[in-house]
C-alpha positions as a Markdown table, in Angstrom:
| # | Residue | x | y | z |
|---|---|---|---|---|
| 1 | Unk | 0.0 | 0.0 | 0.0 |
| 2 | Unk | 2.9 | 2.4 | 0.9 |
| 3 | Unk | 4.5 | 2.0 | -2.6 |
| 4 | Unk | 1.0 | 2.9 | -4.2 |
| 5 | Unk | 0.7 | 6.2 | -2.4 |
| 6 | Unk | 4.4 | 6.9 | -3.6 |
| 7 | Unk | 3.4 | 5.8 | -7.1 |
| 8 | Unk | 0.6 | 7.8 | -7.4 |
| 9 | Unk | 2.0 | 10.9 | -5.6 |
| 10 | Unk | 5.2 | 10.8 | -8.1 |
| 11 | Unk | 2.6 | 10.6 | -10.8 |
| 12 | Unk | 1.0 | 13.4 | -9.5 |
| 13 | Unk | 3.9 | 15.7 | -9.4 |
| 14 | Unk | 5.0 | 15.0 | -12.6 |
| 15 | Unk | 1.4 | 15.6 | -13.9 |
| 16 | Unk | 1.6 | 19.2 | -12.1 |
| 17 | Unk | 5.2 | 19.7 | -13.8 |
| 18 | Unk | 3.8 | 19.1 | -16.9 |
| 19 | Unk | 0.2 | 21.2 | -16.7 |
| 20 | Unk | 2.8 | 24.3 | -15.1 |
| 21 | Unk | 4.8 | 24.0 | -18.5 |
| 22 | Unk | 2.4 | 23.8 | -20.6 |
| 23 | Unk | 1.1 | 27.5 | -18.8 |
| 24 | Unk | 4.3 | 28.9 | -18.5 |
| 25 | Unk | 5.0 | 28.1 | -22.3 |
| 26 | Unk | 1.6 | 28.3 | -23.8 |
| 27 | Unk | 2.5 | 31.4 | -26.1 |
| 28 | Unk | 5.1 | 29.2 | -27.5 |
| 29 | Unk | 3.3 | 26.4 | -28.9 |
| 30 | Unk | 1.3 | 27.1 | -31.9 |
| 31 | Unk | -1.7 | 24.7 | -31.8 |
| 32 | Unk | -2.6 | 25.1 | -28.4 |
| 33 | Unk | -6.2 | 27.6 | -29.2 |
| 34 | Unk | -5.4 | 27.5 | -32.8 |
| 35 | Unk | -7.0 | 24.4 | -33.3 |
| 36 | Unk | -9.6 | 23.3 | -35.7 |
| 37 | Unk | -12.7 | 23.4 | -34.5 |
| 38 | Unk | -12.2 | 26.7 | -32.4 |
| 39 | Unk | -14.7 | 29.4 | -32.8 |
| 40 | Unk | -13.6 | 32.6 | -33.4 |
| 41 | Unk | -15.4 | 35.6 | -34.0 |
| 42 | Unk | -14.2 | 39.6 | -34.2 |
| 43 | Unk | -15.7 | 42.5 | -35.0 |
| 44 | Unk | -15.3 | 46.3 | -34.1 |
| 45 | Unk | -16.0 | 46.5 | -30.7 |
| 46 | Unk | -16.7 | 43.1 | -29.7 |
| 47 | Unk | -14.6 | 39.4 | -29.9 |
| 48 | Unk | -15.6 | 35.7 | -29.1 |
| 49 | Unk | -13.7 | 33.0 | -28.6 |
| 50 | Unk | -14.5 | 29.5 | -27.9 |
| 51 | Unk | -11.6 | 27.1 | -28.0 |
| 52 | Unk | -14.1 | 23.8 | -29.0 |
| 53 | Unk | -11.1 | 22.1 | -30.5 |
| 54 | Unk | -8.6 | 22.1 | -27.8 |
| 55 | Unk | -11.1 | 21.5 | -25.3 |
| 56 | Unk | -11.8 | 18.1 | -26.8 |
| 57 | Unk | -7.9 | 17.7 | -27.0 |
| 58 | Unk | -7.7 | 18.5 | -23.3 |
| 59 | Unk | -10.3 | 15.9 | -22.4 |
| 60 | Unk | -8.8 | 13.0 | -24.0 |
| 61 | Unk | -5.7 | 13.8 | -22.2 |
| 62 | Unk | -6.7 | 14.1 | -19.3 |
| 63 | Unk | -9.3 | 10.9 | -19.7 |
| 64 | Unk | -5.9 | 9.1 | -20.7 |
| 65 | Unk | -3.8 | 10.5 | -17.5 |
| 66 | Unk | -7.0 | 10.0 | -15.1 |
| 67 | Unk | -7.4 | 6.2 | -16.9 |
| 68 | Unk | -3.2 | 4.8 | -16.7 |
| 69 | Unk | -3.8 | 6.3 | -13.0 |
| 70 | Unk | -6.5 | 4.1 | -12.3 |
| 71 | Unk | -4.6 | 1.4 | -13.8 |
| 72 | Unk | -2.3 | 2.1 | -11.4 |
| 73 | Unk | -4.3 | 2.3 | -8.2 |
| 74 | Unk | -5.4 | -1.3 | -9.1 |
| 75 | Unk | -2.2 | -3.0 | -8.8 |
C-alpha cells in the first residue's frame, strides 16, 4: 500500500510539472487555441472565442492520465 501512495503521488507531481509547462510556455506552442474546431469571431468592438477544438484535446488527455492512473491504483 505504501508504494502505491508513492506511485501515485510521483505521478501526481510530474502531472503538475507538466500542466505548469504547458502554462508557462503556452504562447510558444502554436496549436494550443489554434485548433480546428475553435470558434472565433471579431468584430469592431466586440470578440468571441471558444476554443471547442482544444477542449476536446484536453479531455482526452486528461481521460488518458486519469485512466493509466486508475490502472495504477489497481495494482
Amino acid at each position: 500500500m505504501d508504494q502505491t501512495i508513492g506511485r501515485m503521488l510521483i505521478l501526481l507531481g510530474l502531472i503538475i510539472v507538466v500542466i505548469g509547462a504547458v502554462f508557462l510556455f503556452s504562447d510558444r506552442i502554436p496549436f494550443i487555441g489554434k485548433l480546428p474546431g475553435d470558434i472565433r469571431i471579431e468584430r469592431e468592438n466586440f470578440r468571441f472565442y471558444f476554443p471547442l477544438g482544444t477542449s476536446i484535446l484536453l479531455s482526452i488527455l486528461l481521460t488518458a492520465i486519469f485512466w493509466i492512473i486508475s490502472l495504477i491504483g489497481r495494482k
